[in-house]
Residue frames as qw, qx, qy, qz and C-alpha x, y, z in Angstrom:
[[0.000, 0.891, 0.454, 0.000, 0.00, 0.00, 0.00],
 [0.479, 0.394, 0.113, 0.777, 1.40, 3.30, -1.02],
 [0.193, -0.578, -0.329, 0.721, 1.98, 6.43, 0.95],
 [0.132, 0.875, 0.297, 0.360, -0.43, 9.31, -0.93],
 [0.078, 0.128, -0.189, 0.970, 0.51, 13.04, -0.09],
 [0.007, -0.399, -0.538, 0.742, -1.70, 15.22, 1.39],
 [0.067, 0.300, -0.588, -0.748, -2.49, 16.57, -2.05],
 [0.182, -0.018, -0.961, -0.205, -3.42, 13.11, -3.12],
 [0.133, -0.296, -0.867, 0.379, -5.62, 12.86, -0.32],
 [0.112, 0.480, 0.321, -0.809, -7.87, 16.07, -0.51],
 [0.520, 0.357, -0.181, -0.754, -8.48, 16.13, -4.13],
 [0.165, -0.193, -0.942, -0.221, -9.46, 11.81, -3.96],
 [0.137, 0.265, 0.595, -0.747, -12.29, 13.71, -1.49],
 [0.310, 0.547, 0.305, -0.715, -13.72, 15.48, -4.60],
 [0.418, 0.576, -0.441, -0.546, -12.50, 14.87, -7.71],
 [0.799, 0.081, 0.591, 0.070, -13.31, 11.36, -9.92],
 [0.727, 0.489, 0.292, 0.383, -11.69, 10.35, -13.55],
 [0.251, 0.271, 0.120, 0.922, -9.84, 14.75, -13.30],
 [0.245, -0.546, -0.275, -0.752, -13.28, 16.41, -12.96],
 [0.212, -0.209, 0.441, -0.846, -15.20, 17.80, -9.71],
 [0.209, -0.211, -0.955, -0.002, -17.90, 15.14, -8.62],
 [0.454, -0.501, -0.128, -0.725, -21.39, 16.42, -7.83],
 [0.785, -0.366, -0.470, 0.173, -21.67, 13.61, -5.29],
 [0.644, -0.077, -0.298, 0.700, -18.61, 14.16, -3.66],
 [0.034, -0.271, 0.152, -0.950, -19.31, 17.90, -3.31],
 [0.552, -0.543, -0.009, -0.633, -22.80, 17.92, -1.88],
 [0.827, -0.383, -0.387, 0.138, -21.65, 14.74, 0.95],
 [0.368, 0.137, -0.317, 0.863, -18.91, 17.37, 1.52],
 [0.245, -0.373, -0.306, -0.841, -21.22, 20.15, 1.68],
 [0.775, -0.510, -0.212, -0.308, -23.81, 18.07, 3.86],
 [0.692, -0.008, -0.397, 0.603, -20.70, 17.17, 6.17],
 [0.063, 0.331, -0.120, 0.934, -19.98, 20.86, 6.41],
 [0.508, -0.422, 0.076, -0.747, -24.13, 21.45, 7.89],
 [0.826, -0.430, -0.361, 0.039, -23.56, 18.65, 10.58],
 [0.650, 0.058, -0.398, 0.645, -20.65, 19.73, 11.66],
 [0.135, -0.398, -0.045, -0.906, -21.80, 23.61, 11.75],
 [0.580, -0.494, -0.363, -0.537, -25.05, 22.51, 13.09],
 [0.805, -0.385, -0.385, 0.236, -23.38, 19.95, 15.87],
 [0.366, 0.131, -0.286, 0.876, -20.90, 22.98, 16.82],
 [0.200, -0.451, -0.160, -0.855, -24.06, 25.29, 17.33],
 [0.765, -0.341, -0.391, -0.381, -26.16, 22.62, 18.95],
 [0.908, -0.113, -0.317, 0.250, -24.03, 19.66, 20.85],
 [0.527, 0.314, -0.442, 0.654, -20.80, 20.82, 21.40],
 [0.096, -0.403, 0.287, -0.864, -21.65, 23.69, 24.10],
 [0.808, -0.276, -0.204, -0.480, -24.13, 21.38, 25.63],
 [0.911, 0.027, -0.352, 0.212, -21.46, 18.46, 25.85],
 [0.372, 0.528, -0.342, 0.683, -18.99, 21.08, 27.08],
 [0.650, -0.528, 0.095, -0.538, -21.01, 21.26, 30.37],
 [0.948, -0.202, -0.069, -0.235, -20.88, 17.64, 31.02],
 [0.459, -0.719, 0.472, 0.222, -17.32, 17.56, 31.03],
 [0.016, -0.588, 0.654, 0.476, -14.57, 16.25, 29.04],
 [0.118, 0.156, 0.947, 0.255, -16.22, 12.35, 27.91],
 [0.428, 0.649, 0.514, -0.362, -19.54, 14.06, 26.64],
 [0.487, 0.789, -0.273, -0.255, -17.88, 16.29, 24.15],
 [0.105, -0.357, 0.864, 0.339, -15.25, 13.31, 23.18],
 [0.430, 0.391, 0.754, -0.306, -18.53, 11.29, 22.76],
 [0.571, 0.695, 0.388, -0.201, -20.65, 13.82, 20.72],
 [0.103, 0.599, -0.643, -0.466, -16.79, 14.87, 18.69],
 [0.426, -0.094, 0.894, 0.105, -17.00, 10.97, 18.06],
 [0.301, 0.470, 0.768, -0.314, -20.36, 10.94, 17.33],
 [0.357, 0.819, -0.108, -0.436, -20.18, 14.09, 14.52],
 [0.096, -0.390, 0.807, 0.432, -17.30, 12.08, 12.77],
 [0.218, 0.122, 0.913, 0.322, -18.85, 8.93, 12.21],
 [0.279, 0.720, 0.447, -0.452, -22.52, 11.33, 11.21],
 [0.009, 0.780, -0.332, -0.531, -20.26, 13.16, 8.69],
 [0.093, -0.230, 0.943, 0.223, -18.22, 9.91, 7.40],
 [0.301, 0.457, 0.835, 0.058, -21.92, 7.74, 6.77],
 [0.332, 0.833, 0.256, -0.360, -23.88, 11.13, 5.05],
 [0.172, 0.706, -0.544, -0.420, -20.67, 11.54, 2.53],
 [0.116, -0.143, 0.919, 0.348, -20.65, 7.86, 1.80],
 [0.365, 0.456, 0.811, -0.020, -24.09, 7.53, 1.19],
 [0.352, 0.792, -0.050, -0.496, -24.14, 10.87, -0.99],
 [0.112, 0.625, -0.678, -0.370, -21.33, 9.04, -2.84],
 [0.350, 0.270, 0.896, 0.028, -23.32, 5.49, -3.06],
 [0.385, 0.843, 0.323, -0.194, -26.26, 7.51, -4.91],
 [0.313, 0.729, -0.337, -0.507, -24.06, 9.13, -7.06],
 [0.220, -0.182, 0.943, 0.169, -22.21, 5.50, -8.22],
 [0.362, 0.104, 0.910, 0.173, -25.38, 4.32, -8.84],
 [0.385, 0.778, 0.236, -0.437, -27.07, 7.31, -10.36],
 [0.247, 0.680, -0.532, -0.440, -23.85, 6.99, -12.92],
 [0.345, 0.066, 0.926, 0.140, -23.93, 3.07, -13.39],
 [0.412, 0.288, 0.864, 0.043, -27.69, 3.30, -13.88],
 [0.443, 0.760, 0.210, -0.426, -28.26, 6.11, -16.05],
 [0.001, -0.581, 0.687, 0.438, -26.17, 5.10, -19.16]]
């Protein structure tokens, strides 16, 4: 397994085949308004409860982020499989 740059790594986020992926941009995008939303909401809430609430709901925004970008990027796969 090969070590990517950073580089490498940021523009496999968005870009398939050269070109900017609609997928890939709106699971970013929808990433972006959880995160926002859980900073606005959660965090300052968790921040009360002390230090394992807001590791918790940090946890808890990753893997929210990480399943709403792969399933923006499943629908696109199969919006490009089956419309051809």
């Amino acid at each position: 397994m090969g070590e990517a740059s950073y580089e490498e790594m940021i523009l496999d986020i968005l870009y398939v085949d050269g070109r900017i992926s609609k997928a890939k941009l709106i699971g970013v995008l929808v990433g972006v308004v959880i995160f926002v939303a859980n900073l606005i909401f959660l965090v300052p809430t968790s921040l009360r409860g002390g230090v394992l609430p807001f590791f918790i709901t940090v946890f808890i925004c990753f893997l929210e982020i990480v399943i709403y970008y792969s399933i923006c990027r499943g629908v696109g796969y199969l919006i490009r499989k089956f419309s051809n």
